[in-house]
N, CA, C and O atoms as a DFTB+ gen file, in Angstrom:
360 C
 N C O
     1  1     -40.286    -147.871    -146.528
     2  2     -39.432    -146.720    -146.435
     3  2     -38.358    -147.000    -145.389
     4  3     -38.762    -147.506    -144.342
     5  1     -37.684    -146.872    -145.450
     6  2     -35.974    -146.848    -144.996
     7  2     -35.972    -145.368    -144.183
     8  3     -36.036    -144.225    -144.636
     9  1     -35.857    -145.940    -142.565
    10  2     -35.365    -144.579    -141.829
    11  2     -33.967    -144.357    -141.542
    12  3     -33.523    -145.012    -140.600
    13  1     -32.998    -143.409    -142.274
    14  2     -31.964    -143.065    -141.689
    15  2     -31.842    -142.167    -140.685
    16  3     -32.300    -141.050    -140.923
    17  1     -31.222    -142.400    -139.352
    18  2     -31.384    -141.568    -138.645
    19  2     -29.586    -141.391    -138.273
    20  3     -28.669    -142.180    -138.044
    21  1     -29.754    -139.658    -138.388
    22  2     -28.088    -139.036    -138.976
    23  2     -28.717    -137.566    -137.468
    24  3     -29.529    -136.643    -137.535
    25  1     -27.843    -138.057    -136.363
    26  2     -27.615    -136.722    -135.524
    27  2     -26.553    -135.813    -135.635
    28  3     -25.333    -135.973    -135.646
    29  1     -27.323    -134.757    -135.720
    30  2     -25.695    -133.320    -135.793
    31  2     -25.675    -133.024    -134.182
    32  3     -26.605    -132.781    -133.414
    33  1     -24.038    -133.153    -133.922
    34  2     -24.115    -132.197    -132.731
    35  2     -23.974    -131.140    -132.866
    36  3     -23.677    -130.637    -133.949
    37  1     -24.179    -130.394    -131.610
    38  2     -24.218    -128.558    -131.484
    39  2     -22.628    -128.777    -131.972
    40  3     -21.835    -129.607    -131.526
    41  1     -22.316    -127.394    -133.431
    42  2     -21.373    -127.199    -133.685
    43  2     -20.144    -126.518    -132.806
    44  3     -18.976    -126.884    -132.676
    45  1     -20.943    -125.250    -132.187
    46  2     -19.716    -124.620    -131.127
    47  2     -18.540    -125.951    -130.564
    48  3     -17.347    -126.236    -130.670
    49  1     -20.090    -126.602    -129.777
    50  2     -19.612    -127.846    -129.227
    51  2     -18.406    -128.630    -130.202
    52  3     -17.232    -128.406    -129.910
    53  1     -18.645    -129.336    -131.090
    54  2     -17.512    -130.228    -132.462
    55  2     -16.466    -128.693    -132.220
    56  3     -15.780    -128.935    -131.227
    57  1     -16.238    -127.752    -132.573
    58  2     -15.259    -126.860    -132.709
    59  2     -14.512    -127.126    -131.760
    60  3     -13.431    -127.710    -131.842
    61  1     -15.125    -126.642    -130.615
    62  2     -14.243    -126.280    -129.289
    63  2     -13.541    -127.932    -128.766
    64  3     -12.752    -128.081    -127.832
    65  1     -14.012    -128.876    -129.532
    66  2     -13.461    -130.299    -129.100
    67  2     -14.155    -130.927    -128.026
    68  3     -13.779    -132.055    -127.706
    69  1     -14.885    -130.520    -127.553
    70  2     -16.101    -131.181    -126.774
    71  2     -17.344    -131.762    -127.234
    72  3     -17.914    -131.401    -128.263
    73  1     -17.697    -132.539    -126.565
    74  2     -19.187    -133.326    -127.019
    75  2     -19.957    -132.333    -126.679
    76  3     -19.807    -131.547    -125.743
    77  1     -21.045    -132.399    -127.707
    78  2     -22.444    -131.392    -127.374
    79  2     -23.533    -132.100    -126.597
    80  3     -24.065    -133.178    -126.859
    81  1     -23.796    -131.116    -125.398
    82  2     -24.617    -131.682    -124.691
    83  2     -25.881    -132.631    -125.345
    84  3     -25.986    -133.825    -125.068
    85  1     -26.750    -131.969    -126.185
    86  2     -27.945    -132.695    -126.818
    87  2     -27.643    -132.373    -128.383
    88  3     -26.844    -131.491    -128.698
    89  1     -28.300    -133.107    -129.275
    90  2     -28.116    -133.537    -130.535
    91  2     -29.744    -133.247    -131.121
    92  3     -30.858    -133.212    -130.599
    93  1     -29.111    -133.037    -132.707
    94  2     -30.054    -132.093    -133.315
    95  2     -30.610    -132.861    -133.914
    96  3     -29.883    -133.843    -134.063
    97  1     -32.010    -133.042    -134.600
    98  2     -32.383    -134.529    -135.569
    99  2     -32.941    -133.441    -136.613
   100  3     -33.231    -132.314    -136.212
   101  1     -33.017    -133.634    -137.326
   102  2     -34.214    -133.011    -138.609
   103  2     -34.655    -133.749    -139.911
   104  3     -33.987    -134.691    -140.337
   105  1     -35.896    -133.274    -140.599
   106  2     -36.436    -133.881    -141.539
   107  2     -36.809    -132.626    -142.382
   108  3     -37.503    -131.646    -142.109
   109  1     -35.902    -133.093    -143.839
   110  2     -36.519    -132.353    -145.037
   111  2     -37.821    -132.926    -145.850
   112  3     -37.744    -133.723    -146.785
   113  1     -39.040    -132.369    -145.318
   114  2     -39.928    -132.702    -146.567
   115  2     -40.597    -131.604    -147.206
   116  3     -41.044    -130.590    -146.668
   117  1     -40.618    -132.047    -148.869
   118  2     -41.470    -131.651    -149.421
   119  2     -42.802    -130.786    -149.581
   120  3     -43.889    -131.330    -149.776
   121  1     -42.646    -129.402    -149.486
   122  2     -44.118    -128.892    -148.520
   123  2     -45.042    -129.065    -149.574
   124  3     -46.061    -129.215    -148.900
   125  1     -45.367    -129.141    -150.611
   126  2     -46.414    -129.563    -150.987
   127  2     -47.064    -131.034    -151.148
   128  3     -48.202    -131.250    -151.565
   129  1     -46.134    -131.990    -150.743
   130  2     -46.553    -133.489    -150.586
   131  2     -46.888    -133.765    -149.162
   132  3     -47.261    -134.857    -148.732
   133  1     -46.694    -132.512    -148.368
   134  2     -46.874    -132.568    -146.866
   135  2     -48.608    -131.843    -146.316
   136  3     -49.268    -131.999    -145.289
   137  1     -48.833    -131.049    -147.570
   138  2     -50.034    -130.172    -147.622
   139  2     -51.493    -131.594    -148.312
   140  3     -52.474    -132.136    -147.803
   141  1     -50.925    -131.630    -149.429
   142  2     -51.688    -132.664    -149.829
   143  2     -51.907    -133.734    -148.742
   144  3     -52.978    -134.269    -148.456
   145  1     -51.114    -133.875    -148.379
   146  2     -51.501    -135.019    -147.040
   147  2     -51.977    -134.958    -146.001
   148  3     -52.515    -135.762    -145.241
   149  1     -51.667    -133.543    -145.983
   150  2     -52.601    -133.110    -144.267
   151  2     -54.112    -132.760    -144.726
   152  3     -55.038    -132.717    -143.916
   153  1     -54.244    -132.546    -145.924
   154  2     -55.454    -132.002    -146.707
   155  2     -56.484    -133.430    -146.761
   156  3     -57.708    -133.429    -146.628
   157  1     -55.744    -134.422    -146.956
   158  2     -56.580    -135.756    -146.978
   159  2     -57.015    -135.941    -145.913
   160  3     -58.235    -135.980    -145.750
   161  1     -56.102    -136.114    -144.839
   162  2     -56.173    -136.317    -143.341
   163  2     -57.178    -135.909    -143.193
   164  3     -58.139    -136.673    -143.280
   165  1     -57.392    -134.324    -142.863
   166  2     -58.142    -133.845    -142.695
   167  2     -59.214    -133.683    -142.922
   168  3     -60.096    -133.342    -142.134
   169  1     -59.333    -134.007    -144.552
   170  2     -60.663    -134.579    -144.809
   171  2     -61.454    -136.057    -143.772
   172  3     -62.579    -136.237    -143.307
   173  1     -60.606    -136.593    -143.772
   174  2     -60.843    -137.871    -143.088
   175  2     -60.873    -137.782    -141.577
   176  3     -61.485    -138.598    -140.888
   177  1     -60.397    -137.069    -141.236
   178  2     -60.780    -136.222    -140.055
   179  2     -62.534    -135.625    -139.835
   180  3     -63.461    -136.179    -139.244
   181  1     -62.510    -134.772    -140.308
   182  2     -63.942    -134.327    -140.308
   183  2     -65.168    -135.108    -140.590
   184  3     -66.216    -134.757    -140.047
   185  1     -65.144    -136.256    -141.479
   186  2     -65.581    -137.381    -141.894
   187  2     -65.784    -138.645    -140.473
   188  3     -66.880    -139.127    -140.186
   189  1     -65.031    -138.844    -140.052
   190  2     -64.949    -138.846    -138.492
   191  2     -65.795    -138.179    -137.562
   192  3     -66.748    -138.755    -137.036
   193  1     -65.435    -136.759    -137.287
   194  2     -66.452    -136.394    -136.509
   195  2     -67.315    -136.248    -136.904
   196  3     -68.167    -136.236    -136.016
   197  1     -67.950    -136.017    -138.401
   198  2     -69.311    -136.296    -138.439
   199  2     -69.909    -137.277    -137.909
   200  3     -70.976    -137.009    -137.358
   201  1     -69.457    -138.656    -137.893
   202  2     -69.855    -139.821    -137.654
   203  2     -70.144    -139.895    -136.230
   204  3     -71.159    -140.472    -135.839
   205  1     -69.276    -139.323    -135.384
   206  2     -68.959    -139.467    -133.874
   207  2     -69.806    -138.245    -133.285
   208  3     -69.940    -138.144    -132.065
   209  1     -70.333    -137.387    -134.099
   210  2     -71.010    -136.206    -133.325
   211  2     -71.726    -136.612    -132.227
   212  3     -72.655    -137.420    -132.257
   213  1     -71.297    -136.056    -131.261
   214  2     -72.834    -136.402    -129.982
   215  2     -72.282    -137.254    -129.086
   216  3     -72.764    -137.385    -127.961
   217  1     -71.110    -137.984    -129.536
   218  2     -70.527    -139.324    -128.275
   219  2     -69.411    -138.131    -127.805
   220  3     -69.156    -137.027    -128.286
   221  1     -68.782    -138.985    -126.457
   222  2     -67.661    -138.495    -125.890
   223  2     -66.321    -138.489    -126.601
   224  3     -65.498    -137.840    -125.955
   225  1     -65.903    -138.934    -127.577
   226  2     -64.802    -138.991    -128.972
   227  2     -65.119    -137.336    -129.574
   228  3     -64.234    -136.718    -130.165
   229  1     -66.319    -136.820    -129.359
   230  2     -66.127    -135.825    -130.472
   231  2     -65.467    -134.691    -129.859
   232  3     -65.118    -133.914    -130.748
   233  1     -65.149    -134.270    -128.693
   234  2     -63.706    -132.778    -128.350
   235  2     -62.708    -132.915    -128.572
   236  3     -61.995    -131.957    -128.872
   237  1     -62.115    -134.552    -128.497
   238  2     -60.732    -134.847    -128.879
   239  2     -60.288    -134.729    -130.019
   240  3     -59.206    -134.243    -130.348
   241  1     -61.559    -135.413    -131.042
   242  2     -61.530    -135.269    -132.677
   243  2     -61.359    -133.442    -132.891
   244  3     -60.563    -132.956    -133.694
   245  1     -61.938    -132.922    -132.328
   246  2     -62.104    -131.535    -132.846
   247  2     -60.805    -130.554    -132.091
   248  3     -60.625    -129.370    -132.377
   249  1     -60.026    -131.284    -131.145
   250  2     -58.533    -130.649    -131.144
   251  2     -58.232    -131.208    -131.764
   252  3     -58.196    -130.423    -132.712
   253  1     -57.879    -132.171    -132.171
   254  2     -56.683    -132.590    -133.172
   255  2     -57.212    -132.376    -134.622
   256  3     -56.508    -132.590    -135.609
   257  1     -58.693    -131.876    -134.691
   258  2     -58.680    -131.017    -136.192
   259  2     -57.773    -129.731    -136.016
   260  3     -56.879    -129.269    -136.725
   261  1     -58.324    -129.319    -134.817
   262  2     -58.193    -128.138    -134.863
   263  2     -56.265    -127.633    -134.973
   264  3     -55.704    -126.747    -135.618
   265  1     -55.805    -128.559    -134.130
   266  2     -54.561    -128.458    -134.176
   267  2     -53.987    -128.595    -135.820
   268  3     -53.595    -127.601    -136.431
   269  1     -54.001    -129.837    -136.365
   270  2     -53.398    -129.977    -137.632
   271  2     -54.227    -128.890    -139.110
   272  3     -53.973    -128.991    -140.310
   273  1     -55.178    -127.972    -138.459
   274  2     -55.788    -127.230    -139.074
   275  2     -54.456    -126.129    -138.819
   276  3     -53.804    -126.152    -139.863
   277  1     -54.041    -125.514    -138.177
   278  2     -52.892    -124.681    -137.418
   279  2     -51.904    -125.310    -138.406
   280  3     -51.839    -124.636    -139.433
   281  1     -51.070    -126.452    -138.417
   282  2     -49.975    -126.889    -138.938
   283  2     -50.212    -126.356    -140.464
   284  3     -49.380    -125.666    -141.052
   285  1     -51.710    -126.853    -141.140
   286  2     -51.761    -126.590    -142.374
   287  2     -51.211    -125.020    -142.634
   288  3     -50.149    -124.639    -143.127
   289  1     -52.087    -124.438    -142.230
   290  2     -52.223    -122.969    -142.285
   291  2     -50.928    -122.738    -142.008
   292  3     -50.677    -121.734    -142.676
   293  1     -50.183    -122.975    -141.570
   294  2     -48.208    -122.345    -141.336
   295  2     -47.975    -122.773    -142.429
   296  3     -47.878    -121.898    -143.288
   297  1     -47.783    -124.236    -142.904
   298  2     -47.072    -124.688    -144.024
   299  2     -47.734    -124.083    -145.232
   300  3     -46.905    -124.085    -146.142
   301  1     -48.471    -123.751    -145.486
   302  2     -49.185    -123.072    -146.582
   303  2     -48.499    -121.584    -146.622
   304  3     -48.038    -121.330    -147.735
   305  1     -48.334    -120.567    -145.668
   306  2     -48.076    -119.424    -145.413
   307  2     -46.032    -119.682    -145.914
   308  3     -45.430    -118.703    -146.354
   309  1     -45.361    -120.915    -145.762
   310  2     -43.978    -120.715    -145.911
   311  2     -43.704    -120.763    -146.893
   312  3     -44.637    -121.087    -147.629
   313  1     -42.269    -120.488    -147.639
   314  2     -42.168    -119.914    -149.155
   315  2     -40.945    -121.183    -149.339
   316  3     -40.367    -121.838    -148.473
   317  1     -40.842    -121.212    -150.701
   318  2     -39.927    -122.170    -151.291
   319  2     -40.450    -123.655    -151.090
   320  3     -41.473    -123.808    -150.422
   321  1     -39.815    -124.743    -151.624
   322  2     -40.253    -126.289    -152.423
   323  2     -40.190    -126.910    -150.951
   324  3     -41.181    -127.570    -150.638
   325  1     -39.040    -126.782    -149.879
   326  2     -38.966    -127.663    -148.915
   327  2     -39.368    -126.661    -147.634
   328  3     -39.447    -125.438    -147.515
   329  1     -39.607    -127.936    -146.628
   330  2     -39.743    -127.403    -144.980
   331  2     -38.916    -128.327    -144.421
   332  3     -38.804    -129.527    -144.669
   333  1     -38.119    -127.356    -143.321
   334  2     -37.228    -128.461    -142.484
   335  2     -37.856    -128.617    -141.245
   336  3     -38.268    -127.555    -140.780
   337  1     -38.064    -129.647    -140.545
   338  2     -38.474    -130.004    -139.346
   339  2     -37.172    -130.108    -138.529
   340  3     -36.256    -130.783    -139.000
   341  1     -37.035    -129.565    -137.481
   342  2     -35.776    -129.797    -136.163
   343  2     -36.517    -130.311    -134.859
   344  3     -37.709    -130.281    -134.553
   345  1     -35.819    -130.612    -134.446
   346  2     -36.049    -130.681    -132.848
   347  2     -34.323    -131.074    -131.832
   348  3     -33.238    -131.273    -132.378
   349  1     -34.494    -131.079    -130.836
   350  2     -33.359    -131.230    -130.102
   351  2     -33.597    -132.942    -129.228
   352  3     -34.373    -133.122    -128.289
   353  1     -32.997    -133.660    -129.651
   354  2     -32.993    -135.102    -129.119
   355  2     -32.409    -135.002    -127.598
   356  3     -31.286    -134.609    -127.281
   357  1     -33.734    -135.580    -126.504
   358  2     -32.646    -135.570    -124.993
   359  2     -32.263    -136.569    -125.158
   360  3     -31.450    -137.056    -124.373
């Protein structure tokens, strides 16, 4: 896979003829090829801590279920084919 990486600056900023302080990145994916995948994960996740029950690995395993359990549950709850991911690049 081929990463293009394409920054927008803050528009006010491009208008007014100045550089924008920080720059915007985002990713359009697919929310149901994003569900299916966290759905595997996750399977493979839990599959994991079964294995690890009882050692010191198993609280970490069970935030980061627990967390991408959270991600699922949003992306499931949003409407229409895509989700955009943003963030602000320092």
């Amino acid at each position: 896979m081929n990463r293009v990486s394409r920054t927008f600056r803050d528009v006010e900023a491009l208008l007014e003829g100045r550089e924008a302080v920080r720059a915007v990145e985002a990713v359009l994916v697919r929310r149901v090829g994003l569900i299916e995948t966290l759905q595997g994960s996750l399977a493979e996740a839990h599959e994991h801590r079964r294995i690890i029950a009882g050692t010191p690995g198993e609280p970490e395993t069970i935030h980061r279920i627990n967390y991408w359990e959270a991600i699922l549950v949003w992306l499931k709850d949003q409407a229409g084919p895509d989700v955009i991911f943003t963030c602000r690049a320092t």
